[in-house]
ZABA-226649 format. One line per field, with one value per atom (N, C-alpha, C): atom name; residue number from 1; x negated, y, z. Coordinates in steps of 0.05 Angstrom, whole numbers, plus 5000, padded with zeros to 4 digits. Layout:
BEGIN
atom	[CA	...]
seq	[NUM	...]
c1	[X	...]
c2	[Y	...]
c3	[Z	...]
//
This chain:
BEGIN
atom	[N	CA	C	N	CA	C	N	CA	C	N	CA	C	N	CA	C	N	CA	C	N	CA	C	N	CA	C	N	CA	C	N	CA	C	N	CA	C	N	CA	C	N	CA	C	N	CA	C	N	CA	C	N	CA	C	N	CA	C	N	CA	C	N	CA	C	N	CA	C	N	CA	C	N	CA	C	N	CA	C	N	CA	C	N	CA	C	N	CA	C	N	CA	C	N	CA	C	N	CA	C	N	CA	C	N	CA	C	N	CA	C	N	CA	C	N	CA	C	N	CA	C	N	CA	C	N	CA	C	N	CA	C	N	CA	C	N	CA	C	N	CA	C	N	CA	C	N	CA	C	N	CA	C	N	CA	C	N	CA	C	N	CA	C	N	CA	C	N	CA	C	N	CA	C	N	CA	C	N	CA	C	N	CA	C	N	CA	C	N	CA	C	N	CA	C	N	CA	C	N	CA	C	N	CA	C	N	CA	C	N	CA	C	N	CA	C	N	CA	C	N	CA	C	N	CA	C	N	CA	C	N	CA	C	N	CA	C	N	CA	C	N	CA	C	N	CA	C	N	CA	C	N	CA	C	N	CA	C	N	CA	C	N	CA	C	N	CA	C	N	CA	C	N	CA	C	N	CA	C	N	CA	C	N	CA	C	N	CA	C	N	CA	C	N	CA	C	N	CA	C	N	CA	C	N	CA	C	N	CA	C	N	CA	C	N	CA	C	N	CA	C	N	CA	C	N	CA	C	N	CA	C	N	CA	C	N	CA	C	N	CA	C	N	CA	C	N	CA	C	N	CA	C	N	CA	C	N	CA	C	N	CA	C	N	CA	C	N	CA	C	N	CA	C	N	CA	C	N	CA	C	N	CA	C	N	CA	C	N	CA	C	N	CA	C	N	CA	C	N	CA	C]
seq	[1	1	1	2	2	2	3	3	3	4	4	4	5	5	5	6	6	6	7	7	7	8	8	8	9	9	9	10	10	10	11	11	11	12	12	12	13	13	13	14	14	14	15	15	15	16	16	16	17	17	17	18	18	18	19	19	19	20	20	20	21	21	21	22	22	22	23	23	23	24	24	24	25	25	25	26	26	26	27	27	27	28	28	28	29	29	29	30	30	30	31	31	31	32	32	32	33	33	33	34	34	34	35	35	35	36	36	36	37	37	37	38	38	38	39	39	39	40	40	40	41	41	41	42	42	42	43	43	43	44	44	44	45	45	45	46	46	46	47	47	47	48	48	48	49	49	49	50	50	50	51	51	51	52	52	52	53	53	53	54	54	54	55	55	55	56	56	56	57	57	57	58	58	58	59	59	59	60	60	60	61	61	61	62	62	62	63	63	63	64	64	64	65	65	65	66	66	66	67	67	67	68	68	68	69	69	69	70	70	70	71	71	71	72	72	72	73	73	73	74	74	74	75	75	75	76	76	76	77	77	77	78	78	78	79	79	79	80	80	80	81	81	81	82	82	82	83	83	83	84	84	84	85	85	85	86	86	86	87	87	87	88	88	88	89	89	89	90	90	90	91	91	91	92	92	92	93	93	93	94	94	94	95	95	95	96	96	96	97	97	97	98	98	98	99	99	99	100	100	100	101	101	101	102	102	102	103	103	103	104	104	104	105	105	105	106	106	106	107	107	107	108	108	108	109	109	109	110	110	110	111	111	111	112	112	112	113	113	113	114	114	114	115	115	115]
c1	[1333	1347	1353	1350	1351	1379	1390	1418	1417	1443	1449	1461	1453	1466	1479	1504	1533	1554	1538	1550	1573	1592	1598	1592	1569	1556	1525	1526	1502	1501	1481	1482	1475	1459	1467	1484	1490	1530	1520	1491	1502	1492	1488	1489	1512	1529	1558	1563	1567	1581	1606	1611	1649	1664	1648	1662	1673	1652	1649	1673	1675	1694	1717	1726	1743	1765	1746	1746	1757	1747	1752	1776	1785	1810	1837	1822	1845	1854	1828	1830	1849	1840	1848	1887	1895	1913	1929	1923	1926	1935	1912	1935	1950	1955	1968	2000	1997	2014	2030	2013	2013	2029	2013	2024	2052	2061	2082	2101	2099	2119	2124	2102	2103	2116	2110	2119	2143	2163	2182	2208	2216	2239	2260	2274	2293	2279	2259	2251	2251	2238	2237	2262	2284	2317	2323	2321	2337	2329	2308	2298	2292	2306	2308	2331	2351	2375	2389	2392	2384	2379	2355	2347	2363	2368	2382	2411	2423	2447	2449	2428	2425	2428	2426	2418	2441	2456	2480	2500	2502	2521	2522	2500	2492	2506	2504	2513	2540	2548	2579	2591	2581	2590	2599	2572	2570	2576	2591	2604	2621	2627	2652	2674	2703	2721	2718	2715	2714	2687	2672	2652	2681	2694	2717	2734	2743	2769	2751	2733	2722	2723	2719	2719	2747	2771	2797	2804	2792	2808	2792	2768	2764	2730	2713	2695	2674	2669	2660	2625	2615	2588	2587	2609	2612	2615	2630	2643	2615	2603	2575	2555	2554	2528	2525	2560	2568	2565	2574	2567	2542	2516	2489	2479	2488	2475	2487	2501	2518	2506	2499	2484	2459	2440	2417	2416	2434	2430	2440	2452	2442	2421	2421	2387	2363	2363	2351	2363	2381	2398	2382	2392	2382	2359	2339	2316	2310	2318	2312	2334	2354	2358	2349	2341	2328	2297	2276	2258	2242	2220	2207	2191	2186	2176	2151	2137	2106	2100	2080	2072	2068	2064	2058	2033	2017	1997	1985	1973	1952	1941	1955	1939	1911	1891	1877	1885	1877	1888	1871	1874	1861	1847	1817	1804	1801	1814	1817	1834	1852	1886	1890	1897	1895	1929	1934	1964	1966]
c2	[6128	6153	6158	6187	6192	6194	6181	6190	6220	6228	6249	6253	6265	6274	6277	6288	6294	6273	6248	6232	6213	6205	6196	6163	6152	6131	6133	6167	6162	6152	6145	6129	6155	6178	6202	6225	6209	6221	6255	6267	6295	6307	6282	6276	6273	6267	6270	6231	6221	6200	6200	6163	6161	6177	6175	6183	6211	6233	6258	6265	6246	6248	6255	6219	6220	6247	6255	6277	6303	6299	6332	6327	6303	6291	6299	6291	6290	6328	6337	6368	6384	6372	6386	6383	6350	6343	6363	6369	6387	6407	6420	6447	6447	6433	6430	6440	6414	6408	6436	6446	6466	6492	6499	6512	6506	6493	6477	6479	6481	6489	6523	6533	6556	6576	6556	6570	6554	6543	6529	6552	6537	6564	6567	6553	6563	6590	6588	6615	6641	6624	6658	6669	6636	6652	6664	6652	6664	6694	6699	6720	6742	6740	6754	6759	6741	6743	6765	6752	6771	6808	6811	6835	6850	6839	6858	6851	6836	6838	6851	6861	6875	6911	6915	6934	6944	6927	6926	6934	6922	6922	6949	6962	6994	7003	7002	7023	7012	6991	6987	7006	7009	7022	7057	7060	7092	7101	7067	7093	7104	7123	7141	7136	7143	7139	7137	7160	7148	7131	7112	7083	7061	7070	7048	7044	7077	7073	7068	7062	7056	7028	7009	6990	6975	6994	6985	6974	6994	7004	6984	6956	6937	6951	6949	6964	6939	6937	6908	6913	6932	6938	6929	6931	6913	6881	6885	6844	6826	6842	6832	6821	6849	6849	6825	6830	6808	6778	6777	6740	6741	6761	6755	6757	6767	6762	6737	6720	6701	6681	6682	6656	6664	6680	6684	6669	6676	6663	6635	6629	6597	6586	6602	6584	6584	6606	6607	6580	6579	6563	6530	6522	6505	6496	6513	6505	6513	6513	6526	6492	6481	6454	6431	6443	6407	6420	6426	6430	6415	6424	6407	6386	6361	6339	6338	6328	6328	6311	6309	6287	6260	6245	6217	6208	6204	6200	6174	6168	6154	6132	6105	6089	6077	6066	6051	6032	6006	5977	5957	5941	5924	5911	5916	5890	5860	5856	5826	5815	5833	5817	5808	5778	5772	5755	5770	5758	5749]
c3	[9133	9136	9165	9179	9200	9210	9235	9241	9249	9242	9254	9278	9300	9320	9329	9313	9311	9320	9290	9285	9313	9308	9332	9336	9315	9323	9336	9344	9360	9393	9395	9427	9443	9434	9464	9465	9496	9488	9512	9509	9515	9538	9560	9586	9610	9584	9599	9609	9632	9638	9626	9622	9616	9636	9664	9688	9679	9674	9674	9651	9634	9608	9611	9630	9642	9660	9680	9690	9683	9663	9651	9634	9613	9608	9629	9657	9674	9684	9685	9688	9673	9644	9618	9623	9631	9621	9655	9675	9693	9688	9673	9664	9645	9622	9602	9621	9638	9660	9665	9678	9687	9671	9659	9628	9617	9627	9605	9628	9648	9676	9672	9670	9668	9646	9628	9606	9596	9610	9604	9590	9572	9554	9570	9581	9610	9615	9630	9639	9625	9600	9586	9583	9563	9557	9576	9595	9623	9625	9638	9638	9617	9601	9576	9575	9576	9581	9594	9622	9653	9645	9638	9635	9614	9591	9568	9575	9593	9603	9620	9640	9648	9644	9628	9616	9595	9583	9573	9582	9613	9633	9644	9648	9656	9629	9605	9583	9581	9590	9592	9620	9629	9659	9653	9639	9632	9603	9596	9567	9571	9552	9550	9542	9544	9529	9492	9491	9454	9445	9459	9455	9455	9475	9489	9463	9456	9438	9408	9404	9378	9376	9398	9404	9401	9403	9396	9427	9448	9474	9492	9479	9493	9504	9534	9536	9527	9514	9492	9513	9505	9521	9551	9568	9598	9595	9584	9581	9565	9550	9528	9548	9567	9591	9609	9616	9635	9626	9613	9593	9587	9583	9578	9605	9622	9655	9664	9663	9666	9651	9638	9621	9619	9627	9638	9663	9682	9707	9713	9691	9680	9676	9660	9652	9671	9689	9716	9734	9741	9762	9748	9725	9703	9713	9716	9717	9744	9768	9792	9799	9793	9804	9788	9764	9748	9738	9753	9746	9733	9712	9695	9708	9704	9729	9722	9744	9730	9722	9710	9687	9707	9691	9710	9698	9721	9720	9699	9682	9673	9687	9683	9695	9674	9691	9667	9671	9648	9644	9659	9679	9696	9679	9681	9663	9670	9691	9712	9694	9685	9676	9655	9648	9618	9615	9596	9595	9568]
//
């Protein structure tokens, strides 16, 4: 019966070297890297945060008396804004002094070494 190709007990691996394997492993595991700095949730909360506290804080500024007195005299729309811009800029700060570390590199195992 003929092997199949596919199979991962065939002997041609493609034209790809271990080297080349390797390689692209370490590329791959690069951006992952990468990606994962970028897209860290600090950032987003923060910045999500930030902006609709932002924006809160403007409709707290420019409400009117009867928003205020519905509220039971408190301008609930300023003080809201203010604690979601405030803990937005936490979560910025957060991640702007303990940034995500980079990965550590991959050693291979010394084939000299027998313990």
């Amino acid at each position: 019966m003929p092997e199949h190709p596919d199979t991962p007990d065939s002997r041609d691996n493609g034209g790809f070297s271990e080297h080349d394997a390797q390689r692209q492993v370490t590329e791959l595991e690069g951006e992952s890297a990468t990606a994962a700095r970028i897209f860290d949730l600090r950032r987003i909360i923060g910045g999500l945060f930030v902006v609709y506290g932002v924006i809160v804080t403007i409709v707290g500024i420019t409400d009117g008396q009867a928003a205020i007195d519905k509220a039971q005299g408190v301008n609930i729309n300023l003080w809201t804004g203010l604690a979601m811009l405030l803990l937005g800029l936490f979560f910025l700060a957060w991640l702007w002094l303990r940034p995500t570390p980079p990965p550590v590199p991959a050693t291979a195992p010394d084939d000299d070494a027998t313990t």
